[in-house]
C-alpha positions as CSV (number, residue, x, y, z in Angstrom):
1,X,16.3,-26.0,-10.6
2,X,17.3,-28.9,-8.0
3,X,14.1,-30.4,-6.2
4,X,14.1,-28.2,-2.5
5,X,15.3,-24.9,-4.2
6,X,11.6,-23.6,-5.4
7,X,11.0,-22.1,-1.9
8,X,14.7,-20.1,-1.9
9,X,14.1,-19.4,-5.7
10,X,10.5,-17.5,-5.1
11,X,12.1,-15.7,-2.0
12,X,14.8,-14.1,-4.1
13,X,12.2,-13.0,-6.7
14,X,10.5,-11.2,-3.8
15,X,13.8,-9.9,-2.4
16,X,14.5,-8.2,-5.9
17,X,11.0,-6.7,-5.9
18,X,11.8,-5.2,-2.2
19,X,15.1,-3.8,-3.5
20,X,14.0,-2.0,-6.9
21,X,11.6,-0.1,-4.6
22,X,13.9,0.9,-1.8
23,X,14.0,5.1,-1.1
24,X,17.5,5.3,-0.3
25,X,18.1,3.9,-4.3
26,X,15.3,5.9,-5.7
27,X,14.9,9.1,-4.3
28,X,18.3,11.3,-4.5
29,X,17.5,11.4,-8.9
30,X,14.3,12.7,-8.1
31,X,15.5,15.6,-5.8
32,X,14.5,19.6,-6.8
33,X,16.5,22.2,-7.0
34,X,17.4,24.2,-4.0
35,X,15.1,26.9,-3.4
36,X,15.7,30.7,-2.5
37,X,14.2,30.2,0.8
38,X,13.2,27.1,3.2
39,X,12.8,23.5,2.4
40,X,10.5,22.3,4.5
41,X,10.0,18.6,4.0
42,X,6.6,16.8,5.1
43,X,5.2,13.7,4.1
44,X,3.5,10.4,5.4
45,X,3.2,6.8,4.7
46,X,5.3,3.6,5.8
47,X,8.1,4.7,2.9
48,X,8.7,8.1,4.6
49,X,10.4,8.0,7.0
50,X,13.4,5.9,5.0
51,X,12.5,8.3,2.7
52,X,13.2,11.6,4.8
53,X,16.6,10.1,5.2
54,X,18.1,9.7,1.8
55,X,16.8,13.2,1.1
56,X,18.9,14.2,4.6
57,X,21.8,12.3,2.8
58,X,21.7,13.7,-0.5
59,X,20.9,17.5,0.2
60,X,23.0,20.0,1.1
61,X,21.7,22.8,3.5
62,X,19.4,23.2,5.9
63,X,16.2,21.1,6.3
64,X,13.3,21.8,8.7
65,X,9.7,19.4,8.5
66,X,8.2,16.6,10.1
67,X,6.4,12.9,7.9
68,X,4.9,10.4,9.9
69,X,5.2,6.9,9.7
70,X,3.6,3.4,10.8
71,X,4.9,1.6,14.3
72,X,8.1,0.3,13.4
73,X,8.9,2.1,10.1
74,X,10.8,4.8,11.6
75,X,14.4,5.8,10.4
76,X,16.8,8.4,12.3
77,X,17.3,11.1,11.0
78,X,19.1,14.6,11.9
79,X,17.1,17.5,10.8
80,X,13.6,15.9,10.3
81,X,11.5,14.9,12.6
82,X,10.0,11.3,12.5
83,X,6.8,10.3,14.2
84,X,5.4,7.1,14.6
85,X,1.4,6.4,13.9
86,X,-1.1,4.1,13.4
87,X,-1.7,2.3,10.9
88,X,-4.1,0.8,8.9
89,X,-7.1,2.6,11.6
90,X,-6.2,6.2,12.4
91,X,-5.2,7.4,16.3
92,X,-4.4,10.5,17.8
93,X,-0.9,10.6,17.2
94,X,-1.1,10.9,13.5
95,X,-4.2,13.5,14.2
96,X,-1.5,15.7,16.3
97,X,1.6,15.1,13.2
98,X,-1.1,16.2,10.6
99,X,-1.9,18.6,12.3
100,X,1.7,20.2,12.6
101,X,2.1,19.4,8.8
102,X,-0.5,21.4,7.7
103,X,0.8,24.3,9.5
104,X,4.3,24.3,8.3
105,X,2.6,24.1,4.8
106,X,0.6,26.5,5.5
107,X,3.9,28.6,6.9
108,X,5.9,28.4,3.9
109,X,6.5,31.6,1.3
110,X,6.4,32.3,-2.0
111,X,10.5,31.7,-1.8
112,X,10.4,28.4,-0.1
113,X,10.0,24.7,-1.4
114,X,7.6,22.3,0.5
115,X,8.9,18.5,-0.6
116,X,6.1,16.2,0.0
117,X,7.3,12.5,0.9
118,X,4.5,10.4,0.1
119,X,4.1,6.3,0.0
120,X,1.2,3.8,0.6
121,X,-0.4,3.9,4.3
122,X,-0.1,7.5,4.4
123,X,-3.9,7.8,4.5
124,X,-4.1,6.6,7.4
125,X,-1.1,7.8,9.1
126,X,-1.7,11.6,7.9
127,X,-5.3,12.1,9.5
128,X,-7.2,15.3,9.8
129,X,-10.9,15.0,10.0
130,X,-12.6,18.3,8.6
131,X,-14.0,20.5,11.3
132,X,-17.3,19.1,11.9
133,X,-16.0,15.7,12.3
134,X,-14.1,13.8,14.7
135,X,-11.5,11.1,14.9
136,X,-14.0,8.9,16.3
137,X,-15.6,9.3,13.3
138,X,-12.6,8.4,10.9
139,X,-11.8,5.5,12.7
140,X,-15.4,4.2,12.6
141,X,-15.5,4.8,8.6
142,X,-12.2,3.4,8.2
143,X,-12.9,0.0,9.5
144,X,-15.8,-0.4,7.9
145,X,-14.4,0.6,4.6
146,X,-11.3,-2.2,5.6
147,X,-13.6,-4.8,6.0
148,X,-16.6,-4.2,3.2
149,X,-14.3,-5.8,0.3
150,X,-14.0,-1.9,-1.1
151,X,-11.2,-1.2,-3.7
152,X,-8.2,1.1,-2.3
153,X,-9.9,4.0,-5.0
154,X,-13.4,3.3,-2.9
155,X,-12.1,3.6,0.0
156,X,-10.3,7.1,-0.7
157,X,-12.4,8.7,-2.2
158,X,-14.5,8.3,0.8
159,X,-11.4,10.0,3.3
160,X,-10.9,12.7,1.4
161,X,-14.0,14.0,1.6
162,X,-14.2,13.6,5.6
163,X,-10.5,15.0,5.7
164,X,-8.9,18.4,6.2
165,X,-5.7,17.6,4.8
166,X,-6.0,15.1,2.2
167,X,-7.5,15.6,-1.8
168,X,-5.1,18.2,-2.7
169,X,-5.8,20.7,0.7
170,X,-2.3,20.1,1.9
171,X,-0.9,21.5,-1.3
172,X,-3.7,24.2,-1.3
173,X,-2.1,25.7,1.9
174,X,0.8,25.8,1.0
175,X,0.3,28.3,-1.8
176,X,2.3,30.4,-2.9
177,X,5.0,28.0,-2.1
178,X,6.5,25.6,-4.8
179,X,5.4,22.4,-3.8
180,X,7.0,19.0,-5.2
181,X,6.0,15.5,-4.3
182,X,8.2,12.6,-4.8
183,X,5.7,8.9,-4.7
184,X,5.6,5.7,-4.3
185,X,3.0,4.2,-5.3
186,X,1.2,1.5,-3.5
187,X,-2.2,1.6,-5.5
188,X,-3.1,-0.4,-8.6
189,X,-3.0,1.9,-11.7
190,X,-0.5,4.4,-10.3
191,X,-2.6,7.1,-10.0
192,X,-1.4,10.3,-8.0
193,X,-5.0,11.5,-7.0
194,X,-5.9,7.8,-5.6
195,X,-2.1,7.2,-3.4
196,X,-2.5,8.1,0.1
197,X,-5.7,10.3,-0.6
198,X,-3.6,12.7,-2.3
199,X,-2.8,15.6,-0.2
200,X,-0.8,17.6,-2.9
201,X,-2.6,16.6,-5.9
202,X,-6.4,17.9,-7.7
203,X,-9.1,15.7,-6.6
204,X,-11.5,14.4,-9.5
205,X,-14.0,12.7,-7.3
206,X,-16.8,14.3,-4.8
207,X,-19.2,14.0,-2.1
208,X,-21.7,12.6,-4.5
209,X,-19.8,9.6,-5.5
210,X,-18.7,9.5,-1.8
211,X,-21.9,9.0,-0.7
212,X,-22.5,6.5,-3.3
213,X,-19.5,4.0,-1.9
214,X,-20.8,3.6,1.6
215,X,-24.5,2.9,-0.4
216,X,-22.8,0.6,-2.2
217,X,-20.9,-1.4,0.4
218,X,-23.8,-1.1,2.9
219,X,-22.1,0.8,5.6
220,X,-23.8,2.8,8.3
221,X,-21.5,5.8,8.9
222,X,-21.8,8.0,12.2
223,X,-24.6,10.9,11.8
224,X,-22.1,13.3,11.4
225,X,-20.2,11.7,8.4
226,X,-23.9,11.2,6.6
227,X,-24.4,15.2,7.3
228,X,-21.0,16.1,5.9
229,X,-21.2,13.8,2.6
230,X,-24.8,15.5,2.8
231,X,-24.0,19.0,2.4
232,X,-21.2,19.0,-0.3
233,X,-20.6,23.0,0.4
234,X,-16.9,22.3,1.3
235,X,-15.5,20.5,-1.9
236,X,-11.7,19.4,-2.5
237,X,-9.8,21.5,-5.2
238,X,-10.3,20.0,-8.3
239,X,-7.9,19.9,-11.5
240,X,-7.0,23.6,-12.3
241,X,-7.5,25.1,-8.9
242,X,-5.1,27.9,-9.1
243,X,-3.4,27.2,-5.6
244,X,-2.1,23.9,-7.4
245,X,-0.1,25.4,-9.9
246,X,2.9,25.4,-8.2
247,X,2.7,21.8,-6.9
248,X,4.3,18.8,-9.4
249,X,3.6,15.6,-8.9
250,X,6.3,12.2,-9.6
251,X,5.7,8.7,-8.8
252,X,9.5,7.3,-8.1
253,X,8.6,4.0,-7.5
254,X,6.1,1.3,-8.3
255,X,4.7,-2.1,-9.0
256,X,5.7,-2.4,-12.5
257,X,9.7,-1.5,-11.7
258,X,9.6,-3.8,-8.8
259,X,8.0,-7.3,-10.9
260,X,10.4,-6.2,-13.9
261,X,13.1,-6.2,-10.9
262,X,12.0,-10.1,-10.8
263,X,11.8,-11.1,-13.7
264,X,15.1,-10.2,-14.3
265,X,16.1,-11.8,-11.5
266,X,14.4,-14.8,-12.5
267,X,15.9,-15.2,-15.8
268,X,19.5,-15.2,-14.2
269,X,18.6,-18.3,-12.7
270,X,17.1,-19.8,-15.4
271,X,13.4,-19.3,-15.2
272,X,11.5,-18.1,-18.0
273,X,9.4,-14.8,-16.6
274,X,5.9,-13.9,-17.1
275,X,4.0,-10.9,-15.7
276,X,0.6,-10.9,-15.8
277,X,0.2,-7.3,-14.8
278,X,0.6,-5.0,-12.2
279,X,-2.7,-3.5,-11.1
280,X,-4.9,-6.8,-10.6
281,X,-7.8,-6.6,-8.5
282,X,-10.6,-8.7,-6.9
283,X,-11.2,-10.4,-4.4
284,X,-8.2,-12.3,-2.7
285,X,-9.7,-16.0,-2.4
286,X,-11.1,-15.4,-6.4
287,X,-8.1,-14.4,-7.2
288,X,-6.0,-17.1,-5.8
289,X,-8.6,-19.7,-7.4
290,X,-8.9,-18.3,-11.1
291,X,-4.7,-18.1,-11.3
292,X,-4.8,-21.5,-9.4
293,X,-6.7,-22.4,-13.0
294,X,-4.5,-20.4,-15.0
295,X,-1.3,-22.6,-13.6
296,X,-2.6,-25.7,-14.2
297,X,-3.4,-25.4,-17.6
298,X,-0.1,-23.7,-18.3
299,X,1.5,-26.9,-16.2
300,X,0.3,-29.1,-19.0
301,X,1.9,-27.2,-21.4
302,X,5.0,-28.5,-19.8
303,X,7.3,-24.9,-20.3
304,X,9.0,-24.5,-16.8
305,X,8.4,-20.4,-16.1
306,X,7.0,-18.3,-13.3
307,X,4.3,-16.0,-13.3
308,X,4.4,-13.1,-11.3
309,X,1.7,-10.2,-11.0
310,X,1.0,-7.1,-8.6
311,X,-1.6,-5.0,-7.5
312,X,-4.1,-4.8,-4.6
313,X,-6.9,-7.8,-4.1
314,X,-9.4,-6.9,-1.4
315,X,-11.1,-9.3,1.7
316,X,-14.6,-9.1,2.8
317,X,-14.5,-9.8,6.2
318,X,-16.8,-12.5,7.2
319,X,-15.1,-14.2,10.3
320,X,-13.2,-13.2,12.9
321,X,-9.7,-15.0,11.7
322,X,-6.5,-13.8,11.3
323,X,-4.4,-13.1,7.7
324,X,-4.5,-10.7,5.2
325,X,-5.0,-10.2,1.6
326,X,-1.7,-11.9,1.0
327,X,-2.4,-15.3,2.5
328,X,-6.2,-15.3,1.7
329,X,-5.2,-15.4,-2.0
330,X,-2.6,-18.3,-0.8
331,X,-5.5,-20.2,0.4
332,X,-7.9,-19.8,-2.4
333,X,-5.0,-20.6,-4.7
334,X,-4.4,-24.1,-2.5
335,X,-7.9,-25.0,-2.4
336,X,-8.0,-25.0,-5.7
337,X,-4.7,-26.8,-6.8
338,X,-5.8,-29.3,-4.6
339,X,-2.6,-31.0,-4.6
340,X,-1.3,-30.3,-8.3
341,X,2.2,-31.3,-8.8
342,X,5.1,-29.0,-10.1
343,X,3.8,-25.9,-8.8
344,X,4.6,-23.8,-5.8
345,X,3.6,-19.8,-4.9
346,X,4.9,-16.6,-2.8
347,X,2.3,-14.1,-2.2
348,X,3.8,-11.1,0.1
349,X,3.1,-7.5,0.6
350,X,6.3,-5.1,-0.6
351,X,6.0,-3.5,3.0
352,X,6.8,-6.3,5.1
353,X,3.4,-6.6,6.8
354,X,0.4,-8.7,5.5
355,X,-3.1,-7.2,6.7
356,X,-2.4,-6.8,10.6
357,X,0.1,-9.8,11.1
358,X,3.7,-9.7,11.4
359,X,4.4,-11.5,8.0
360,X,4.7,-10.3,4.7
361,X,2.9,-13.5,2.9
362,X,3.4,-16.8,3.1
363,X,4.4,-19.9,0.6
364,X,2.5,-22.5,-1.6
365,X,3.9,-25.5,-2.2
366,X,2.2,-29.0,-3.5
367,X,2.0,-30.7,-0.2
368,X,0.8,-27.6,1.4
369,X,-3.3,-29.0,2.1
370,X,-2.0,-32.7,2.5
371,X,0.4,-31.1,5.2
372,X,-2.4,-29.6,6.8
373,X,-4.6,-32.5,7.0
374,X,-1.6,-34.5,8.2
375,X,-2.1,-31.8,11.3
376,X,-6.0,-31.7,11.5
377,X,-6.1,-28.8,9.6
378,X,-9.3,-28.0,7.5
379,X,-7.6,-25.2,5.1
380,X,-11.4,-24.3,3.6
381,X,-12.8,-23.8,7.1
382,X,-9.9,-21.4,7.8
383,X,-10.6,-19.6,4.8
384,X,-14.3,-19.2,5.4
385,X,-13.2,-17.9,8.6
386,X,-10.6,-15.5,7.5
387,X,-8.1,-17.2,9.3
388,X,-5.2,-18.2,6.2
389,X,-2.7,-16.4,8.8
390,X,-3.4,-19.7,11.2
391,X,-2.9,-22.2,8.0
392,X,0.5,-21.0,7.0
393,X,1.2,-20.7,10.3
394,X,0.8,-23.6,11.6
395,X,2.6,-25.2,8.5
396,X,5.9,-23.2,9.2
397,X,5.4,-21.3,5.8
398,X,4.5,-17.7,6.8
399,X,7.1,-15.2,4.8
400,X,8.5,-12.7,7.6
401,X,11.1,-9.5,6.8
402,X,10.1,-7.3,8.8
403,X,9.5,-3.5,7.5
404,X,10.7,-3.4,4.5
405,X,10.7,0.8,5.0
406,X,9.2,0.5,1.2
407,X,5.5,-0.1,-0.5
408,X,5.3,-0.9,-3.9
409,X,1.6,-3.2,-3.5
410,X,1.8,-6.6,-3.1
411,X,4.1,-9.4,-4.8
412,X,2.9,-12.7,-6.2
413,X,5.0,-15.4,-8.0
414,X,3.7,-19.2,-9.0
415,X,6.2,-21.0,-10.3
416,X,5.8,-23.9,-12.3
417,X,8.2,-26.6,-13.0
């Protein structure tokens, strides 16, 4: 690799992630039979709406439904209806679309199919507080939770037990129907009952451990949340409910595909691959530091290669910057390279949008701190501010694409030369 290419070679290793993971690929050899009666197609999350269409191009017959997707992420379509929420704090638009969703599951027969389009930011998007709570009240929860440094598991466990719709109670209405959900998985682990709250699928957690998460993180929920998680008379169907017989449950797409995508990618060009993994967690500045350590040392073993790794770090929110998980793990990982030659990074989130900003990630390279203080730039005090969005930024090394219309969880290569 020619010096000036690192920054071209880690974006095409995050471009072959993005395209393993795209619906309009993965979906059509996942689709069910037709059914005797209706398919009625419902689903949520910042894949669905991309995801609505390639079933609309691959079935034939008619379709009826409605999925509900994040600002932006929307794809036409000719028999399903798209709506645009939200996302990642809960409004009124996705209370009104989850609303309608629950009642076309709730219309369908013993003859008809309800295919569930699910993807990461769905929990959000398809929001339904239970009776005695509000949307006011989600909201409130849901920023706290998005701010404590809770895992994505924490943090839904918590809304499904304030939801109506979500820990298998979607599928649950829509008994007797067949139901079949297609995934894609956004969560580290791959687990069906933990990606986007799991409307169609048992829930193995409850109120107690609910309870226990906000305890644990510190947060002060609205009365009427603590009186809910209180009660525990109104529990989520749990593995072997009856009403979930008929609903099957296949994860078309995640992490692991998407880094193998990658590597493969990078061993066309010449780079030897390695993947750490795809479900690491932590926190995103501990992260960045501890495979900050991990590159050096495998710098002095002089072997050219790229590491590359997935899953979902977490940022407790202690100042009032801007960024998100992505480039706070960019930071951390510069702060602690401190310079170190040979080695350069891409940390970006497989949807297109990093926390709340417009960027997917950003980029790493050696010069990146001494660039910064060439500007006045104190990269640490940015960091303890939760403000990496404004050190990338201002360096001209932000990652943008746009919606990607997929979510596989984020992407990370550090190459090392």
């Amino acid at each position: 690799m020619r010096p000036g290419e690192e920054k071209a070679f880690l974006g095409s290793l995050f471009e072959a992630a993005i395209a393993a993971a795209l619906p309009g690929k993965i979906v059509p050899g996942f689709l069910p039979a037709a059914p005797g009666g209706r398919l009625i197609v419902i689903g949520a999350g910042k894949a669905s709406a991309a995801m609505a269409k390639a079933v609309e191009d691959n079935w034939d017959g008619p379709i009826e439904g409605l999925v509900v997707t994040r600002d932006g992420h929307a794809v036409a379509c000719r028999q399903i209806e798209i709506v645009e929420a939200s996302h990642p704090v809960p409004d009124a638009r996705g209370e009104a679309a989850a609303r309608r969703i629950l009642a076309m599951a709730e219309s369908a027969g013993a003859d008809d199919l309800v295919l569930c389009l699910i993807s990461g930011g769905g929990s959000a998007l398809m929001t339904l507080p239970a009776d005695d709570l509000s949307l006011e009240d989600k909201q409130a929860v849901n920023r706290a939770l998005l701010s404590s440094g809770a895992t994505i598991t924490e943090m839904n466990t918590v809304r499904k037990h304030l939801s109506a719709i979500k820990g298998g109670r979607l599928a649950a209405a829509a008994h007797p129907a067949k139901v079949v959900s297609l995934l894609i998985s956004d969560v580290p682990g791959d687990d069906p009952a933990v990606i986007a709250s799991a409307p169609t699928v048992a829930d193995p957690t409850t109120f107690s451990q609910a309870r226990a998460i906000l305890l644990r993180y510190g947060i002060v929920a609205p009365a009427s949340v603590t009186r809910r998680l209180a009660k525990s008379s109104d529990e989520t169907p749990k593995p072997g409910d009856h009403r979930l017989r008929q609903a099957t449950t296949t994860v078309i797409a995640a992490p692991k595909a998407s880094l193998e995508a990658a590597a493969a990618a990078a061993r066309q060009a010449g780079v030897e691959p390695i993947i750490l993994g795809d479900a690491i967690e932590g926190e995103a500045r501990e992260v960045g530091s501890a495979m900050a350590a991990d590159a050096v040392a495998r710098h002095r073993n002089g072997s050219p290669l790229v590491v590359l790794s997935g899953g979902e770090t977490t940022v407790t929110l202690r100042g009032r910057g801007r960024g998100g998980r992505n480039t706070e793990f960019l930071a951390g990982l510069a702060l602690e390279l401190d310079g170190a030659e040979g080695i350069f990074a891409l940390a970006g989130d497989t949807d297109g949008i990093d926390g709340s900003e417009a960027n997917a990630g950003a980029i790493v390279t050696p010069d990146t701190l001494a660039r910064a203080a060439a500007k006045g730039i104190d990269a640490a005090a940015l960091l303890a501010a939760n403000d990496s969005y404004s050190l990338f930024d201002a360096l001209d090394d932000l990652v943008v694409t746009g919606p990607t219309l997929t979510n596989v969880n984020d992407f990370r290569a550090i190459l090392i030369l």
